[in-house]
N, C-alpha and C positions, 0 to 999 in steps of 0.2 A: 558572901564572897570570901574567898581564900586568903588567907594573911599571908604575910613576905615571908618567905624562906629565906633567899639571898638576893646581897644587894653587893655590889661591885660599883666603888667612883673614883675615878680618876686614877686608874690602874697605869702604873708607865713602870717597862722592865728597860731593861740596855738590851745590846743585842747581841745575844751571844752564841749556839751554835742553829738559833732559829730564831725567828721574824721576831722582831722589838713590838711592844704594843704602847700605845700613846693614849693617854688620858681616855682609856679604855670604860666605860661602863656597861650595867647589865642587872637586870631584873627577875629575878626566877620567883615562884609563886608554890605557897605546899600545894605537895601532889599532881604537878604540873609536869606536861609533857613537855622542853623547850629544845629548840634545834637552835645548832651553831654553824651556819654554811659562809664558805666563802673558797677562793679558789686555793690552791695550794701555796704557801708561803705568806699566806694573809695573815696570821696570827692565831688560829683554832689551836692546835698543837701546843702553842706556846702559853696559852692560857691554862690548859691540862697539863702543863711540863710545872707550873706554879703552885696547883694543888697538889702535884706528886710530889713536892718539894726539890725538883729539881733546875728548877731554872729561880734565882732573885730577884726578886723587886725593889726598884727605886724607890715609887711612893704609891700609896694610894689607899684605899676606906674599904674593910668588909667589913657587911651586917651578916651574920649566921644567927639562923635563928632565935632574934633579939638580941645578942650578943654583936659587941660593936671590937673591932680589931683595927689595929694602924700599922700598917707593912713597913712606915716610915720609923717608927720607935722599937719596930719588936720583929722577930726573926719566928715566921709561921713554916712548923715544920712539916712532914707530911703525916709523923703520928700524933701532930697536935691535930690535925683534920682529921681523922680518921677517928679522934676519940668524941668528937664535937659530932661526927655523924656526917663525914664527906669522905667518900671513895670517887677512887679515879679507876678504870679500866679501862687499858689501854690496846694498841696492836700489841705492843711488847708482854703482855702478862699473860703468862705459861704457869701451867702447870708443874710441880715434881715429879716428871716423868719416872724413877722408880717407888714413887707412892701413890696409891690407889686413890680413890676419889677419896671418901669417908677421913684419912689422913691427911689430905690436903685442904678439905675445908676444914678440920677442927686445925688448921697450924695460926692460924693467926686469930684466932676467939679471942675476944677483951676478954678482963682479968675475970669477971663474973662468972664468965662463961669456960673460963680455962681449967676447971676439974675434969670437962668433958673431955677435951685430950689426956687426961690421965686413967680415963677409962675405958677400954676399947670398947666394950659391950654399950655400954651406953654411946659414944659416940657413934659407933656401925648405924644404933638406933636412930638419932633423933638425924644423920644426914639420909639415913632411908627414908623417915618418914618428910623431908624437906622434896629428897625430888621424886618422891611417887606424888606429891603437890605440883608441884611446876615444872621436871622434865620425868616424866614414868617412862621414858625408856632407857635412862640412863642406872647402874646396877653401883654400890656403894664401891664394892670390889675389884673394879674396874681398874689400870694401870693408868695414868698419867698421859704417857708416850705413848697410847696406842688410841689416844682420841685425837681426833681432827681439830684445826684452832677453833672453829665456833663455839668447841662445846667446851672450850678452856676459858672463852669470854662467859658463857652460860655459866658456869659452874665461878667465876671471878664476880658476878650479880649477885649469884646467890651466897657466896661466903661472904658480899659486902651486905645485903639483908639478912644473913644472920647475927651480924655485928651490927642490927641496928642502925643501918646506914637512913638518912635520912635525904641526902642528894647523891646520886650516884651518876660522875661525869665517865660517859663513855667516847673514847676518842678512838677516830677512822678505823675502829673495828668495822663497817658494813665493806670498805670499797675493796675487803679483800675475800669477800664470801657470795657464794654463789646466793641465787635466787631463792632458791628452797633455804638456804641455812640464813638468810636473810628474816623471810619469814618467822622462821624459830625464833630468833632474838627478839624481831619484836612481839613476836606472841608475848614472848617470857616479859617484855619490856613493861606491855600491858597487863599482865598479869599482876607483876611486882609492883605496878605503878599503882593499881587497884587496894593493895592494901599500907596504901598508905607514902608510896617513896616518891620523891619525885626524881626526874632524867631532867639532866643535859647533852643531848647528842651532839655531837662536832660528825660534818660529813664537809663533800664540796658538791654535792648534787642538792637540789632543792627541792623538788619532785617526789622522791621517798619519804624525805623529811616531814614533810606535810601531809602523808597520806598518816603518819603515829602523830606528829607534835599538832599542836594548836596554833604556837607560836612557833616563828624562826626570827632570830637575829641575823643579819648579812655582817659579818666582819671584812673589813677593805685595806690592807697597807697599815694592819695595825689599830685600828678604830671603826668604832661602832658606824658602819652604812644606814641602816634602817629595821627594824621590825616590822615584818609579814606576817598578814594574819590568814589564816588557812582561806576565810571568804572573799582577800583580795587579792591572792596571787595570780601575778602575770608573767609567765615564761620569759616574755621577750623585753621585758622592762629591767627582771633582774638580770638576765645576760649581760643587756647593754648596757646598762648605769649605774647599779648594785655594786653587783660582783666586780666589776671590769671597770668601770668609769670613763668607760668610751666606746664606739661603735665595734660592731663583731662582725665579721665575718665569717658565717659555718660553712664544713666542709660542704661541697656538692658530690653526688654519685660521680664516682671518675670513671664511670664503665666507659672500656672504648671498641670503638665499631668493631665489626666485626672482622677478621682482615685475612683475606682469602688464599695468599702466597704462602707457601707450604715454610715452614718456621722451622730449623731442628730446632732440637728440645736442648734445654741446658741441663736439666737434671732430667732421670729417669729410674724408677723404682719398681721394682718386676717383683711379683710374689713374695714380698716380705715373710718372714716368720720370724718372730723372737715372743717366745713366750705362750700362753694361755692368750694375753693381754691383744695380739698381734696376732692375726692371721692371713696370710694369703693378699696381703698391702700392695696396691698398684697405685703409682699415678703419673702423670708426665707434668714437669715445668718446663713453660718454652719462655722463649727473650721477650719483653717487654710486657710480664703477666703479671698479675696479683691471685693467687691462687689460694683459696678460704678453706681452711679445713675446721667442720663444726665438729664438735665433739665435748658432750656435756659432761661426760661421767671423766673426760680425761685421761683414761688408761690409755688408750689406742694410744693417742700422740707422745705421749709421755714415756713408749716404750719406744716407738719410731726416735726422741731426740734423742734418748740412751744410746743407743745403738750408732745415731751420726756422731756421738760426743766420747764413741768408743768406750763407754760405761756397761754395756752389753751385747753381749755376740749372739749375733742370727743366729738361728738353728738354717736355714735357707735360705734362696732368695738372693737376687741381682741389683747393685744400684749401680748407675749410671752417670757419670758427669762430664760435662760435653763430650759423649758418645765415646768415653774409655771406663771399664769397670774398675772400681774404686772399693778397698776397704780401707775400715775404720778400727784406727787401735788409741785412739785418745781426740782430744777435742784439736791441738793442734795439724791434726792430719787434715781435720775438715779444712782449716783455714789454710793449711798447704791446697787443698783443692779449691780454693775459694768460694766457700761454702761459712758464712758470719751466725753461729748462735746466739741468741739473746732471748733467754727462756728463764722465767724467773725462779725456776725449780735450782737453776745452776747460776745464779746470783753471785754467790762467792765466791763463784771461779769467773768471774767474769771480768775482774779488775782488780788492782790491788787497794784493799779498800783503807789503808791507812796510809795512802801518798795521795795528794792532789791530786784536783781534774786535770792539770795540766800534763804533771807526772807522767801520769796514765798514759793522754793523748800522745807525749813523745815516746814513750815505748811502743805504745801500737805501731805509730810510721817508723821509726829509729830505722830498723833493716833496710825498708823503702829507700828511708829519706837519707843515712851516714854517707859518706864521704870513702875515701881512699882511707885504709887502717881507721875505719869506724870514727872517724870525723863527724859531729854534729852542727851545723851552721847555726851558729849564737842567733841568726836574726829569727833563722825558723825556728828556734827552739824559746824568743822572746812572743814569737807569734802565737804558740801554742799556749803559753806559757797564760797571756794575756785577750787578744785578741779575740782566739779563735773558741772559747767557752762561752762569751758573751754572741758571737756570732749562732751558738745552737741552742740558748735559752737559758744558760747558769749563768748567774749575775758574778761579778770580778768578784767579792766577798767570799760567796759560799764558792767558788773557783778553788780561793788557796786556802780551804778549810779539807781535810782528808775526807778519802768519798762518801767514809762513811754516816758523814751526816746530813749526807743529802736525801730529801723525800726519795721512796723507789722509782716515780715517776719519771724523774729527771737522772737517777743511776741508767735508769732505760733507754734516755736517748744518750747518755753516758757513751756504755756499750755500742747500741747503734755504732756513732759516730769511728768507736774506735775498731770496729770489725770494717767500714767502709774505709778506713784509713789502710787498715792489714792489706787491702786488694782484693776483699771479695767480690763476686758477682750475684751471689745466691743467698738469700736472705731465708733466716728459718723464723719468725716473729710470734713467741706464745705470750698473748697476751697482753700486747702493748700497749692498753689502753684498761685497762680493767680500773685501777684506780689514778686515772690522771681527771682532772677538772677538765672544763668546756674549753678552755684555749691551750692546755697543753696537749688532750686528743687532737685540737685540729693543727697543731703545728706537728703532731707524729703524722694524722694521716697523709698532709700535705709531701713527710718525708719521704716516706713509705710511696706517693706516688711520682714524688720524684726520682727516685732508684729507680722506678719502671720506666720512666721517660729517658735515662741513661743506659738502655738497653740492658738491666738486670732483670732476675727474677724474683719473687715475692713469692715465701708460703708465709701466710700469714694466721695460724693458729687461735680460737678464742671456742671458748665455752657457751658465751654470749650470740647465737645465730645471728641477731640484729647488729651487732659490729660490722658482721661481714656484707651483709645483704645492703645491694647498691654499691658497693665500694669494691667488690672482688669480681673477678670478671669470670671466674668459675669457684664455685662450690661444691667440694665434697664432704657428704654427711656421715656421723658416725651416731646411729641412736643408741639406747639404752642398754640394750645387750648386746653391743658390741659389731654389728653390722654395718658394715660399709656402703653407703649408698653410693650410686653413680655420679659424675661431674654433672653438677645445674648450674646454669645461667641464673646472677637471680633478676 
């Protein structure tokens, strides 16, 4: 049987710009695969925010391999973990994007290993010979900024196995990588875990987790729920009483009949052209639709929002909005045509990320809602202020904390809510649910079908085919090379 690696008791932090955790425990085992699931705001993050040395502890006991530490007498930094043999990989951990691969893993080599940055020849060497091992199609020479995040998490594993890493916590790195680069990670995951390392994953899906870990822990409101063990999980068990700790309700398909009286259209898109990416782009949105556009590889759509967000000009090509031709010279134009982006590519233009959610929401209405000489009514501006963030799923706390430290999930319906405030009718949605948990997908689709019920329209964009299918009431596909399939019912 495997000895302890780590042991975690009575873990209790305060709460500060993320979930408190409360007499928290936890068990990892050498060379063990372990998952960390629980819904968004449970406490996963906040325990990797601990080992990254960025979030304090009140009190609480680590065992690291036989070594015994007390959070209550002694301040654990993140290069004391990291010298002990615990790395953290995060979403956040990037690359130097003007340093090539080979220079970014020899930069942070313990001291043993630190001649190798002072040799280029030998360093080029020994990170070739590490990923012609575990990734051979990655090149030593390679730039930073010209790799995709997975392979910044890949290359963030393996600089922490060459330092020797003995636990390596990976946090909500999967909920933002496609299917194929999903794959990749856990290849590497099991590879790396094979000689020797053991994982802690943090996700909020439990499903994935268990097809790599053995074990999963359910984390709930700060505290240890239950440990799952691969041969007794039940879907419907941890929805209900795990994760959530009360009854669920999942979406149902909202397909709606079919309905035969001729509809204008609200938007209209005649032969697009922008780019190599884009060609020849047709589609019609009419009132009360959800219109699914699949599209894996992403280019296609990703040059279609440029172009509504005024970031790129057609080469040709007609769009339409309630039956008057419309261009685009910035993101603002679209919201003069009532037309709301919310596409996570353009994130940072999408609110001011170091004023409150409340902030936000009164700028969004302000024009709407001001008075004679820009008068603000104190009661609606108490209402936004307080009220009305609790009312769409952000708790009063993280409300008057700046937005930017709210999970992207909840930035998400952020947005949403304040493009529905601006007066749009026409919703552009990429993505909306890629990394949200089981109850804040179904309070988005829920939203999402409620816009359709107040006579808007819905494009609702996703990578993921299975998003849209049953819930969109036409689909248009884009496969691999670029080919535009016809509108399907699904």
């Amino acid at each position: 049987m495997a000895g302890e690696l780590l042991r975690i008791r009575e873990l209790t932090t305060g709460r500060f710009h993320g979930s408190a955790l409360h007499e928290f425990r936890l068990q990892i085992f050498d060379q063990e695969l372990f998952g960390l699931v629980g819904l968004n705001g449970s406490g996963k993050s906040t325990l990797a925010g601990i080992f990254a040395g960025e979030i304090p502890v009140k009190q609480g006991m680590l065992f690291f391999d036989g070594n015994k530490y007390d959070w209550t007498v002694q301040k654990i930094s993140r290069t004391f973990f990291e010298r002990v043999g615990l790395y953290v990989v995060r979403n956040e951990t990037r690359l130097i994007g003007n340093l090539n691969i080979a220079e970014n893993m020899s930069i942070s080599f313990t001291p043993h290993l630190r001649d190798i940055w002072k040799n280029p020849g030998k360093q080029e060497k020994v990170v070739t010979a590490v990923l012609h091992e575990f990734v051979p199609t990655l090149k030593p020479y390679e730039k930073g900024c010209t790799l995709p995040l997975a392979v910044h998490w890949e290359l963030g594993m393996l600089k922490a196995y060459m330092n020797g890493a003995k636990l390596i916590i990976l946090d909500r790195i999967f909920e933002f990588c496609s299917k194929s680069e999903q794959h990749e990670l856990f290849t590497l995951i099991h590879r790396l875990n094979q000689k020797g390392t053991s994982f802690l994953i943090t996700y909020n899906k439990v499903a994935p987790i268990l097809e790599t870990c053995d074990r999963v822990a359910v984390v709930r409101d700060g505290t240890l729920s239950a440990i799952i063990h691969k041969d007794d999980y039940d879907p419907k068990l941890v929805a209900l009483h795990l994760l959530i700790g009360q009854d669920y309700i999942g979406r149902e398909a909202v397909r709606k009949a079919d309905d035969k009286t001729e509809k204008k259209p609200l938007m209209e898109i005649r032969n697009l052209c922008a780019g190599v990416e884009l060609q020849n782009f047709s589609f019609t949105l009419y009132k009360e639709e959800i219109l699914g556009i699949s599209d894996p590889v992403q280019e296609k759509t990703t040059a279609l929002l440029r172009v509504l967000n005024g970031s790129k000009t057609p080469e040709k090509g007609e769009i339409y909005v309630h039956g008057k031709p419309v261009v685009f010279g910035s993101e603002h134009h679209a919201l003069r045509y009532g037309i709301g982006i919310v596409s996570e590519k353009f994130f940072d233009n999408l609110f001011f990320r170091d004023l409150s959610t409340g902030d936000n929401l009164i700028l969004s209405v302000a024009k709407r809602a001001s008075r004679f000489l820009g008068y603000f009514p104190s009661m609606m501006e108490q209402y936004f202020r307080r009220r009305y963030p609790t009312e769409i799923g952000i708790p009063g706390q993280l409300a008057e904390r700046p937005v930017k430290f709210l999970e992207q999930d909840l930035q998400f319906i952020l947005a949403l809510h304040m493009r529905i405030l601006s007066g749009a009718k026409v919703f552009l949605l990429e993505n909306p649910v890629r990394s949200a948990d089981l109850v804040t997908r179904n309070m988005v689709y829920q939203k999402i079908d409620s816009l359709r019920k107040k006579k808007m329209g819905v494009i609702f964009i996703s990578a993921d085919y299975s998003e849209l299918d049953g819930f969109c009431d036409r689909i248009i596909q884009c496969d691999s090379q670029g080919i535009i399939g016809g509108d399907k019912r699904p």
